[in-house]
N, CA, C and O atoms as a CHARMM CRD file, in Angstrom:
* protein
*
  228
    1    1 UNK  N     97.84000  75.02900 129.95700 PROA 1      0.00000
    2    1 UNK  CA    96.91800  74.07400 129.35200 PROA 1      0.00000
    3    1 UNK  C     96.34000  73.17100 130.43300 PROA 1      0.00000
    4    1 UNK  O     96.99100  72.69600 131.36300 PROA 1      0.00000
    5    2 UNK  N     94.77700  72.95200 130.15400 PROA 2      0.00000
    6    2 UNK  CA    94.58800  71.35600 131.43100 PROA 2      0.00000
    7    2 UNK  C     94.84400  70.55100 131.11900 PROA 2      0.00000
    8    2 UNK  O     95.51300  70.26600 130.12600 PROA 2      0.00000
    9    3 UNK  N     94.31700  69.83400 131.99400 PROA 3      0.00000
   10    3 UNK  CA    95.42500  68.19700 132.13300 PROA 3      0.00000
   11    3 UNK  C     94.79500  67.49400 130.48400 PROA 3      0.00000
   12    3 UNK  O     95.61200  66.96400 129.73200 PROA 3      0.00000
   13    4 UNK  N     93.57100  67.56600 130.16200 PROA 4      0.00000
   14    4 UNK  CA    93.34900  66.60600 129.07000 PROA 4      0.00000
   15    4 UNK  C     93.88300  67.21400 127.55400 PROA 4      0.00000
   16    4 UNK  O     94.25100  66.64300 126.52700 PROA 4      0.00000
   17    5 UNK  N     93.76100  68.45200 127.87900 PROA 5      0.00000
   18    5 UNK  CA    94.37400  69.52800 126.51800 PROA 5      0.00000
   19    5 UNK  C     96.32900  69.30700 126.39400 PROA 5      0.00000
   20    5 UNK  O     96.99500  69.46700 125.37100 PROA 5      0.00000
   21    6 UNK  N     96.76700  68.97100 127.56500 PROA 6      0.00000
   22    6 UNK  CA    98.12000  69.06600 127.85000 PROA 6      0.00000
   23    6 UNK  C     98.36700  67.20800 127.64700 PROA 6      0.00000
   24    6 UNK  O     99.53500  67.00200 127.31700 PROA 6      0.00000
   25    7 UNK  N     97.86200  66.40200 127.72400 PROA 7      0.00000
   26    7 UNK  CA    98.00000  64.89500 127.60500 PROA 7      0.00000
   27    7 UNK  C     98.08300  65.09200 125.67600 PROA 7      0.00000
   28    7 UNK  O     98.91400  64.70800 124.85300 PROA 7      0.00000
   29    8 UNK  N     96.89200  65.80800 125.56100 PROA 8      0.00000
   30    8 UNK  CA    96.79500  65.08300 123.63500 PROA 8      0.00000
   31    8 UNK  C     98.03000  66.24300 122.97700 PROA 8      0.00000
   32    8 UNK  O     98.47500  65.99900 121.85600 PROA 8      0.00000
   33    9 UNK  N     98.40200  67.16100 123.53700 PROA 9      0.00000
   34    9 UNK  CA    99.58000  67.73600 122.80700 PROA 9      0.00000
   35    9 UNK  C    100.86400  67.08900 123.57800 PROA 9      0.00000
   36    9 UNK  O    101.86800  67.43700 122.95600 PROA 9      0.00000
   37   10 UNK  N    101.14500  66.43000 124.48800 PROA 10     0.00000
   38   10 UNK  CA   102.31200  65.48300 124.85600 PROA 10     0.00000
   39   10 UNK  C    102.10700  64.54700 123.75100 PROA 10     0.00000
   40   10 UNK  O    102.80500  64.63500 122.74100 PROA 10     0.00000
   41   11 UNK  N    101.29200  63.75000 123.85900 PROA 11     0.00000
   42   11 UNK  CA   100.94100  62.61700 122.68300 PROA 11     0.00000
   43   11 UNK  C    101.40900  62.72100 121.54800 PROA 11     0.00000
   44   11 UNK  O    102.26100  61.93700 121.12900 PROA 11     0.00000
   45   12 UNK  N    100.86300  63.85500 120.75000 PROA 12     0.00000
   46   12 UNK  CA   101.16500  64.63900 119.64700 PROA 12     0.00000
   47   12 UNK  C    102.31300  64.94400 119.58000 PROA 12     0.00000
   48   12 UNK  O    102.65000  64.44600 118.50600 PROA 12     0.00000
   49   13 UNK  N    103.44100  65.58200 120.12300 PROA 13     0.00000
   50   13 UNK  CA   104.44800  65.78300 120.29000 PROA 13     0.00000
   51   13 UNK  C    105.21600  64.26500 120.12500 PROA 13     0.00000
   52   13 UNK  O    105.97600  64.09600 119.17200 PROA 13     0.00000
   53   14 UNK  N    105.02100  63.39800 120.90700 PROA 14     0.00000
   54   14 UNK  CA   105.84600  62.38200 121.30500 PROA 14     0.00000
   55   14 UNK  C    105.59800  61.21500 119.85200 PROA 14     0.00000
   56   14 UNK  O    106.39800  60.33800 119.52800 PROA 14     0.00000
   57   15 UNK  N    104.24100  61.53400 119.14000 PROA 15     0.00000
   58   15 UNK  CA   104.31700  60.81500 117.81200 PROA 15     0.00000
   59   15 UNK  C    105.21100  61.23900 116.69400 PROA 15     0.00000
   60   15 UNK  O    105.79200  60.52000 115.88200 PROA 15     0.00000
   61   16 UNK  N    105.21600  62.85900 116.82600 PROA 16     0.00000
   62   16 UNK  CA   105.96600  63.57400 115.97800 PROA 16     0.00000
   63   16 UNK  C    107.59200  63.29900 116.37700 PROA 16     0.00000
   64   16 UNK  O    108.41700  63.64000 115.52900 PROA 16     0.00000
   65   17 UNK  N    107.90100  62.91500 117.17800 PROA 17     0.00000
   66   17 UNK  CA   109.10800  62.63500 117.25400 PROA 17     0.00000
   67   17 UNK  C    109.42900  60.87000 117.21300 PROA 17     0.00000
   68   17 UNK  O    110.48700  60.30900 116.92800 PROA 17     0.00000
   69   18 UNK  N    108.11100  60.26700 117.60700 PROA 18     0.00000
   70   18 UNK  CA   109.15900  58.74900 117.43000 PROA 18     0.00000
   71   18 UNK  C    109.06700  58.55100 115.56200 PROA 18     0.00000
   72   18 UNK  O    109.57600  57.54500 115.06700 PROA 18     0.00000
   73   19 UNK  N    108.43100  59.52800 114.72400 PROA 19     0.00000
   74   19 UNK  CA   108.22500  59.12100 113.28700 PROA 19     0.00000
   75   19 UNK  C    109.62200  59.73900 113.29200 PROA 19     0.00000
   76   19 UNK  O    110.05200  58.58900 113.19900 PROA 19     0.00000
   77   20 UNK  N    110.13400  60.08100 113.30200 PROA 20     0.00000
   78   20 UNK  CA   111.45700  61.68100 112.69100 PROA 20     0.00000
   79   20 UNK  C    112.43100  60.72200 113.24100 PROA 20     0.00000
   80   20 UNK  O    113.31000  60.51000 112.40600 PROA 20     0.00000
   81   21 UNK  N    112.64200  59.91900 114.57200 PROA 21     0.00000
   82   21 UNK  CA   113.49500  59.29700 114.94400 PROA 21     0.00000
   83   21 UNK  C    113.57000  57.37300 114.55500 PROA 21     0.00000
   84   21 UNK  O    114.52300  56.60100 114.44600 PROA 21     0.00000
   85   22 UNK  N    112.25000  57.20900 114.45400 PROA 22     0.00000
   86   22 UNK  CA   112.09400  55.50300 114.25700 PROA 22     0.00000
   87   22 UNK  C    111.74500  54.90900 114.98200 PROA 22     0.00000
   88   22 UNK  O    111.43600  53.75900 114.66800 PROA 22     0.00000
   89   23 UNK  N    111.63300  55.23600 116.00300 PROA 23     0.00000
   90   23 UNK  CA   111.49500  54.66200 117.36700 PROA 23     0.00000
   91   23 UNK  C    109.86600  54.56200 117.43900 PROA 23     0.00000
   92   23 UNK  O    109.07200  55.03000 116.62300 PROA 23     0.00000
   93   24 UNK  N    109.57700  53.82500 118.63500 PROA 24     0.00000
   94   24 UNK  CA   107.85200  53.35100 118.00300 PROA 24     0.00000
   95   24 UNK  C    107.18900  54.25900 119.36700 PROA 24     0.00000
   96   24 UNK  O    107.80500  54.97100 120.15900 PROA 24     0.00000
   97   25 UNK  N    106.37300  54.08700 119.33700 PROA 25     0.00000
   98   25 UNK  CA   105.32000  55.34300 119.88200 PROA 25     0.00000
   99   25 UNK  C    105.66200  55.11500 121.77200 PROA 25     0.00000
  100   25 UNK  O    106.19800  55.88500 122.56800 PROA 25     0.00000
  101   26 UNK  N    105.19100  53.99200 121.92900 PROA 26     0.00000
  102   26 UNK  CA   105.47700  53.14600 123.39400 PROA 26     0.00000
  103   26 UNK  C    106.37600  53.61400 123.77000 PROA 26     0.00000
  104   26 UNK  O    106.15400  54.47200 124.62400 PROA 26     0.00000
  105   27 UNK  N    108.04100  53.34800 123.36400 PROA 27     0.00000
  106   27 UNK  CA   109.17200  53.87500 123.56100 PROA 27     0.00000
  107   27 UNK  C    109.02500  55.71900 123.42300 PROA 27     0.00000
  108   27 UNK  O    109.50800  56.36600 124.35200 PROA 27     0.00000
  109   28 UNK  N    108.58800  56.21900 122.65900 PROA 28     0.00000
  110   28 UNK  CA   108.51300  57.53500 122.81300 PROA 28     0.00000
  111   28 UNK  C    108.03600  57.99000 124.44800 PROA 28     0.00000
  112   28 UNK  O    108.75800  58.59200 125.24200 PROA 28     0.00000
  113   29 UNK  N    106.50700  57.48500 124.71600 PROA 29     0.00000
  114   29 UNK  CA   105.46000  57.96100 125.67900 PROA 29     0.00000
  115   29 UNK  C    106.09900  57.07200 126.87200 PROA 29     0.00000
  116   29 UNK  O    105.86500  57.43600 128.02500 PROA 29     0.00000
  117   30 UNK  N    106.40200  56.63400 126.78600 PROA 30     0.00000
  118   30 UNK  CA   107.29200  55.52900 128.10800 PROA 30     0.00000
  119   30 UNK  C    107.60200  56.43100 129.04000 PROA 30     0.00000
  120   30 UNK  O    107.08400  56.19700 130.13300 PROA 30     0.00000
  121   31 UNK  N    108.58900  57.83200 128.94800 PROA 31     0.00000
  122   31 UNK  CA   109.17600  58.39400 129.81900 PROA 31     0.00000
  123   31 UNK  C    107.61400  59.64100 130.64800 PROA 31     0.00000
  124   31 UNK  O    107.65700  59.96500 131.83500 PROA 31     0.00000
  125   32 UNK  N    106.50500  60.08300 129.74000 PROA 32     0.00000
  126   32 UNK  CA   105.37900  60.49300 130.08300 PROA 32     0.00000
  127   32 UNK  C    104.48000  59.55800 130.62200 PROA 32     0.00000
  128   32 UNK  O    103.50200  59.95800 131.25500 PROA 32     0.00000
  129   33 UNK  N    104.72600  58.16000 130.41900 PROA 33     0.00000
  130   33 UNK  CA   103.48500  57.61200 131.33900 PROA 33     0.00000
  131   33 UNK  C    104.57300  57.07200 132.72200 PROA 33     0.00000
  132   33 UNK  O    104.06600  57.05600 133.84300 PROA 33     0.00000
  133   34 UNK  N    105.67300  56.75600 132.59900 PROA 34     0.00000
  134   34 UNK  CA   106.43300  57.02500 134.06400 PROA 34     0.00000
  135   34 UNK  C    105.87300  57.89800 134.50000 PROA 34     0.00000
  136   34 UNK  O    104.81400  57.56200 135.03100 PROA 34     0.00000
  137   35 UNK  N    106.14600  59.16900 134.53900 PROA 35     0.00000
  138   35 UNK  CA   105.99900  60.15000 134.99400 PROA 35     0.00000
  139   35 UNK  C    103.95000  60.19600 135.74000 PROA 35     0.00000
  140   35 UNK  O    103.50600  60.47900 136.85300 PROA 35     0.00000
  141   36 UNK  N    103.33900  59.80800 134.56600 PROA 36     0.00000
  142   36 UNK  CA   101.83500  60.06700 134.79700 PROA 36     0.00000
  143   36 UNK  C    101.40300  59.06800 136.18100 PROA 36     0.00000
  144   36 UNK  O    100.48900  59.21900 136.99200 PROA 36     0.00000
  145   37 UNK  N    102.54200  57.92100 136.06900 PROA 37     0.00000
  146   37 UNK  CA   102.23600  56.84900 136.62600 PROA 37     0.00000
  147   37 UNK  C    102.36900  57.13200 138.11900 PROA 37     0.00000
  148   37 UNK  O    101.54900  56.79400 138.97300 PROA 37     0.00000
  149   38 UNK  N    103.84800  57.99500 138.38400 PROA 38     0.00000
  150   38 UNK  CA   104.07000  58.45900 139.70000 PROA 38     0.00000
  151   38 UNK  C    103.18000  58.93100 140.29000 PROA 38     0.00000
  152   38 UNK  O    102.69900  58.57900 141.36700 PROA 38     0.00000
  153   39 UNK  N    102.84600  59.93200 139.48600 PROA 39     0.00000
  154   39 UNK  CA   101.60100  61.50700 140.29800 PROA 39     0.00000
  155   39 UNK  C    100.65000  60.75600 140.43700 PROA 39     0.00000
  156   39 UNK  O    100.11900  60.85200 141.54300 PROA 39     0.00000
  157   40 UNK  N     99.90500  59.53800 139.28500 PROA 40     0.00000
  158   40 UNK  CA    98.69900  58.68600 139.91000 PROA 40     0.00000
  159   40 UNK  C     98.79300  57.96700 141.55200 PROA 40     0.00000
  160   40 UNK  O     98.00700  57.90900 142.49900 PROA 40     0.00000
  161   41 UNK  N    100.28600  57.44500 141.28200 PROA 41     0.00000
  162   41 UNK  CA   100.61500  56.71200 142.67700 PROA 41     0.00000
  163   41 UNK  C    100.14400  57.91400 144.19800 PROA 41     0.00000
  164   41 UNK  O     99.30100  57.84600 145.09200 PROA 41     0.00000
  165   42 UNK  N    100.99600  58.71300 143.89800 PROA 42     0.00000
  166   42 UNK  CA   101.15100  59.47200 144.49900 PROA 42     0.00000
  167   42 UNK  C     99.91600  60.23200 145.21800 PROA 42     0.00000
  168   42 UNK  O     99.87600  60.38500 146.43900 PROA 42     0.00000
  169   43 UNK  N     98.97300  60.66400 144.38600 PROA 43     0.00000
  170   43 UNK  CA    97.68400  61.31900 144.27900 PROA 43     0.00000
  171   43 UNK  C     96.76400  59.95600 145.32400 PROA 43     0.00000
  172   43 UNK  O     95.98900  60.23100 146.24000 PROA 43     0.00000
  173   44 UNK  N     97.18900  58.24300 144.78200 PROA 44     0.00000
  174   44 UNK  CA    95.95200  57.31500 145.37200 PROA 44     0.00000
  175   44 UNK  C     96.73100  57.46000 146.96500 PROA 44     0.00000
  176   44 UNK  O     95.97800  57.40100 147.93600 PROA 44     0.00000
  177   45 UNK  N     97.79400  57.59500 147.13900 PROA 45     0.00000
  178   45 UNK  CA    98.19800  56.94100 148.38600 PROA 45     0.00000
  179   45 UNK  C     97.61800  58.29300 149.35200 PROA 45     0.00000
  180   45 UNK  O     97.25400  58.12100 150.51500 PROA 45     0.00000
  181   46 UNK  N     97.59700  59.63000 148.68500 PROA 46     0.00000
  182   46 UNK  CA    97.32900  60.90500 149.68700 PROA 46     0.00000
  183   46 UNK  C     95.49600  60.38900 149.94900 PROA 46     0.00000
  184   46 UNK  O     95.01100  60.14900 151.05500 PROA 46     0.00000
  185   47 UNK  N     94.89200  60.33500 148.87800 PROA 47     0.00000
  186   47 UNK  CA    93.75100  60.03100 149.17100 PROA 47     0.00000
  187   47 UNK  C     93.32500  58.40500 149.90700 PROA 47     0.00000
  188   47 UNK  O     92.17100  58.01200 150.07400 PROA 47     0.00000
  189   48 UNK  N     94.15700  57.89800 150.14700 PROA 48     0.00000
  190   48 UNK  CA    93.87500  56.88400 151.01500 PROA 48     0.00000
  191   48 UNK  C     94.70600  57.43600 152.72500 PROA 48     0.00000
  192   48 UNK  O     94.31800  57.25800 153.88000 PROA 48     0.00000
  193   49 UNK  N     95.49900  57.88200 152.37400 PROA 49     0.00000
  194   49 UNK  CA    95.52400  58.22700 153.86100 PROA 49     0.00000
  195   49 UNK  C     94.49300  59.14200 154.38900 PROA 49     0.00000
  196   49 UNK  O     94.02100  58.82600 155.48200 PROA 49     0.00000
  197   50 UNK  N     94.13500  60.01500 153.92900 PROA 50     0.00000
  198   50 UNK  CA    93.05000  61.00200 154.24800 PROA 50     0.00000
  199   50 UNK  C     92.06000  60.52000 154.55400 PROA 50     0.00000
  200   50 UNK  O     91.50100  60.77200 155.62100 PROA 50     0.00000
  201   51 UNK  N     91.37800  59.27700 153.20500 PROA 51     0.00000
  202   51 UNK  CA    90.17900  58.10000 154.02100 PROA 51     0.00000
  203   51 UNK  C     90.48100  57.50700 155.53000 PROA 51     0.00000
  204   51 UNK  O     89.58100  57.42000 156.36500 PROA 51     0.00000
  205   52 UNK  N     91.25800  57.27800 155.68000 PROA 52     0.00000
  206   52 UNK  CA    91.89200  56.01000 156.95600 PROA 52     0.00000
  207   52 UNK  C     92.39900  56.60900 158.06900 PROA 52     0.00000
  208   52 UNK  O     92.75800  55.92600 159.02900 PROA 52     0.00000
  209   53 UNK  N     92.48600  57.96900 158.06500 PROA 53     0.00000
  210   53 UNK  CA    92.73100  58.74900 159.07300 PROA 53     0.00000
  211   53 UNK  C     91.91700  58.77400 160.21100 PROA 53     0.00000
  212   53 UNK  O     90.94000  59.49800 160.02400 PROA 53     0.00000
  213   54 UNK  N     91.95300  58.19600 161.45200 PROA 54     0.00000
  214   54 UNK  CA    91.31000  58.46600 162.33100 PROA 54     0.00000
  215   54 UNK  C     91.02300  59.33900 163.10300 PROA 54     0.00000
  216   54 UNK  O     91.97000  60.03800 163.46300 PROA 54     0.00000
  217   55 UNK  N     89.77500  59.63500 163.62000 PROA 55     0.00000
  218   55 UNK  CA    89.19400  60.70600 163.71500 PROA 55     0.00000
  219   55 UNK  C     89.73500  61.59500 165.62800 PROA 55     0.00000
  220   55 UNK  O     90.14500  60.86900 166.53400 PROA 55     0.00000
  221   56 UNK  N     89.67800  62.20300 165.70200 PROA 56     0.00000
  222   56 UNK  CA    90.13000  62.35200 167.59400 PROA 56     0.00000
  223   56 UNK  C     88.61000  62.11500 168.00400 PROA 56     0.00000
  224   56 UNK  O     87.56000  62.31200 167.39400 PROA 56     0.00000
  225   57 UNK  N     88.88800  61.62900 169.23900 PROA 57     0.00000
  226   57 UNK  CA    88.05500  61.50400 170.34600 PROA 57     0.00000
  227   57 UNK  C     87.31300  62.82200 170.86900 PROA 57     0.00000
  228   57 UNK  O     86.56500  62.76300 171.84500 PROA 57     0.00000
């Protein structure tokens, strides 16, 4: 699945389970936006080193 087809069936998934359990949606998606949050980190810091890289002489 791509990334936006694979986000709304995580979503979906993670509503279907905080209703069945009680638990509220936030607490469900908490452990998927950790996760989303890393690879964002991760993804800005590669593309800032790549900007800031100096060039050889």
């Amino acid at each position: 699945m791509g990334g936006g087809i694979h986000l709304a069936f995580l979503s979906a998934w993670q509503v279907a389970e905080s209703i069945q359990s009680g638990s509220s949606y936030e607490e469900a998606m908490k452990p998927t936006l950790d996760q989303l949050t890393r690879e964002a980190e991760k993804l800005s810091a590669s593309y800032l080193r790549r900007c800031t890289r100096t060039l050889p002489d």
